[in-house]
C-alpha positions as CSV (number, residue, x, y, z in Angstrom):
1,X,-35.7,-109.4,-17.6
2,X,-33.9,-108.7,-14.1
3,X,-30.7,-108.0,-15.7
4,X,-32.5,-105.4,-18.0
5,X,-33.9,-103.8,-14.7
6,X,-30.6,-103.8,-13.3
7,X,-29.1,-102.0,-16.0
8,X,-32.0,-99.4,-15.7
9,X,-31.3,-98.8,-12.2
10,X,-27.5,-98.7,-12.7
11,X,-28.6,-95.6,-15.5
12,X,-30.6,-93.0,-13.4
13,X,-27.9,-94.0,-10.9
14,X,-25.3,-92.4,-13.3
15,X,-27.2,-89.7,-14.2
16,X,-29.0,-88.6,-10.6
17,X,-24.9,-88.8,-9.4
18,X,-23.9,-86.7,-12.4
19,X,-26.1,-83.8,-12.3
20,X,-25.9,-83.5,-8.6
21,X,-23.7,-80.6,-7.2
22,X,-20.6,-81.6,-6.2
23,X,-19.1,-80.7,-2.3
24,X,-16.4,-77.7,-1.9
25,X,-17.0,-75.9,-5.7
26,X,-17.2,-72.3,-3.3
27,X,-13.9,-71.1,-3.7
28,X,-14.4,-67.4,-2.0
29,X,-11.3,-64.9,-2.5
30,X,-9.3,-64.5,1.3
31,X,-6.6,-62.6,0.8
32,X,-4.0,-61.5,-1.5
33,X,-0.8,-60.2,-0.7
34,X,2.7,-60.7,-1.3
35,X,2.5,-64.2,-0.4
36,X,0.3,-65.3,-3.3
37,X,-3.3,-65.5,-3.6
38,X,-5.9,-67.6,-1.0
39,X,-8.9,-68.9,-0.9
40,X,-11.3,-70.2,0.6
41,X,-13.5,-73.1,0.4
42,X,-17.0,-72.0,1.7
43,X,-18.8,-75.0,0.6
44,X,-16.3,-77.2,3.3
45,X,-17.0,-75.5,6.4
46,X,-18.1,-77.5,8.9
47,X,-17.6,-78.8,12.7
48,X,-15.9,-81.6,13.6
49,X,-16.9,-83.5,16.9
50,X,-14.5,-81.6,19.0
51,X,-16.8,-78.4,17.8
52,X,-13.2,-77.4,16.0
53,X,-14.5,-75.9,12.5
54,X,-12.4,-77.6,9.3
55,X,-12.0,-75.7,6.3
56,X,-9.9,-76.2,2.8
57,X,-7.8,-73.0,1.4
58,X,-6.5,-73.2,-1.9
59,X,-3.4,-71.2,-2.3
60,X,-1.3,-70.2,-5.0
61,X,2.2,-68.9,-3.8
62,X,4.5,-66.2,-5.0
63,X,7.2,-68.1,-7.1
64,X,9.6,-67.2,-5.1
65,X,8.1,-69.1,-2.4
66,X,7.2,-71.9,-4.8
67,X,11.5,-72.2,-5.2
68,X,12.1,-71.7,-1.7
69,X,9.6,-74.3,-0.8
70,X,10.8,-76.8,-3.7
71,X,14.4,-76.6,-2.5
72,X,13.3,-77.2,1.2
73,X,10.8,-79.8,-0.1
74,X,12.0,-82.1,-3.1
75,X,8.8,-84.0,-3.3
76,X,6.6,-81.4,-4.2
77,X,9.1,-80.4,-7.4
78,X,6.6,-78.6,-10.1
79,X,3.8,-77.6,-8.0
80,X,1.7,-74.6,-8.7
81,X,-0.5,-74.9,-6.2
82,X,-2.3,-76.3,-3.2
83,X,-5.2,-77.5,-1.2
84,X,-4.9,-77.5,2.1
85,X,-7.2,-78.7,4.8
86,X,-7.0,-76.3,7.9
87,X,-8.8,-77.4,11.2
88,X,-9.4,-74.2,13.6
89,X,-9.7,-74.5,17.6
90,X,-11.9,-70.8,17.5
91,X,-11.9,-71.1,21.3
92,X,-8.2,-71.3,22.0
93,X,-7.1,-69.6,18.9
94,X,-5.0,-72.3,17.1
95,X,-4.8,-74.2,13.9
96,X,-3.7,-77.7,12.7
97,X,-2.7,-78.1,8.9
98,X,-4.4,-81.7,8.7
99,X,-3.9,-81.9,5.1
100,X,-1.8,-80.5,2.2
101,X,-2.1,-81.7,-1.0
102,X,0.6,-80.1,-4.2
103,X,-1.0,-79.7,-7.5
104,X,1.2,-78.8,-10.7
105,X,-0.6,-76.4,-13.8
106,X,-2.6,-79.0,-15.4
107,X,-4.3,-79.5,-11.9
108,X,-2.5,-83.3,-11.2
109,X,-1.6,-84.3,-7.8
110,X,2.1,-84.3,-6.8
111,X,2.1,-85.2,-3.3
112,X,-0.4,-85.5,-0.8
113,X,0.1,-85.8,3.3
114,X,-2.2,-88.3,3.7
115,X,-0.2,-91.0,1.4
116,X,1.0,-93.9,3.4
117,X,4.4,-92.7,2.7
118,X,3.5,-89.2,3.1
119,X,6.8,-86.8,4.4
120,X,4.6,-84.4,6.3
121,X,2.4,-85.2,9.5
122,X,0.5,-82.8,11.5
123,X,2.0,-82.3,14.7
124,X,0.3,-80.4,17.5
125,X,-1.5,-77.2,16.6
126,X,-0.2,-73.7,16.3
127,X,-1.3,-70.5,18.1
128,X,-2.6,-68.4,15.2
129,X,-0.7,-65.1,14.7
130,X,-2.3,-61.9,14.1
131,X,-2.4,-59.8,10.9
132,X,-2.0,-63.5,8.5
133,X,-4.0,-64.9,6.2
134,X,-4.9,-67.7,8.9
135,X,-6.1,-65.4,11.3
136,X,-8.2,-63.6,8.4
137,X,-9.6,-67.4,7.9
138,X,-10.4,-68.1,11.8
139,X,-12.2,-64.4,11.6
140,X,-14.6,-65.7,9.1
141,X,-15.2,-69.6,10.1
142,X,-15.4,-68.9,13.9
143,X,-18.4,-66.1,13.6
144,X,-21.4,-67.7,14.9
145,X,-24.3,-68.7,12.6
146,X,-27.0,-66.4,12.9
């Protein structure tokens, strides 16, 4: 009899998880230019305890910046793609990529940052320069919430 509840409770588990909206499905046009395309992430906007704003962009590059990138970057060989996790200091006007993650066609990972063995580590952040898609990005996220 327990085991029978169990299994009940385990069932409108599954199916109160599966309907229920899941986080960052905003994807919201940024920008497109000779770069590639750029989005972002509405749904993942959000303060961190620093009161610097995070945000994902998902960005699909020119191909000739997908071969320059490949030959500067052999890991990320076949990528079509990428998510990116951008935190914004709004204050002192600079940005930290804390995240990139490399996605081929079918949508599979190649190579993400935060693998143990991961190439690329965020450094220090980076003043934001005017006129880029970043600074389009920090225009939006750092307006204050009416």
């Amino acid at each position: 009899m327990a085991l029978k509840r169990i299994s009940i409770l385990i069932g409108i588990f599954i199916v109160l998880i599966s309907g229920y909206p899941s986080w960052g499905e905003d994807w919201t046009l940024l920008d497109q230019n000779e770069s590639g395309k750029h989005y972002y992430d509405r749904e993942s906007i959000r303060k961190n305890n620093q009161d610097h704003i995070l945000v994902r962009m998902l960005e699909f590059p020119d191909p000739e910046i997908i071969r320059a990138a490949e030959e500067l970057l052999p890991y990320i060989k076949g990528f079509s793609h990428m998510i990116n996790e951008i935190e914004i200091d709004c204050q002192r006007r600079v940005y930290l990529l804390k995240r990139a993650c490399y996605l081929n066609k079918e949508a599979r990972l190649i190579y993400d940052s935060r693998d143990k063995e991961a190439k690329f580590k965020p450094i220090v952040f980076r003043p934001i320069p005017r006129d880029t898609v970043i600074d389009k990005l920090s225009q939006i996220v750092c307006q204050p919430v009416p």
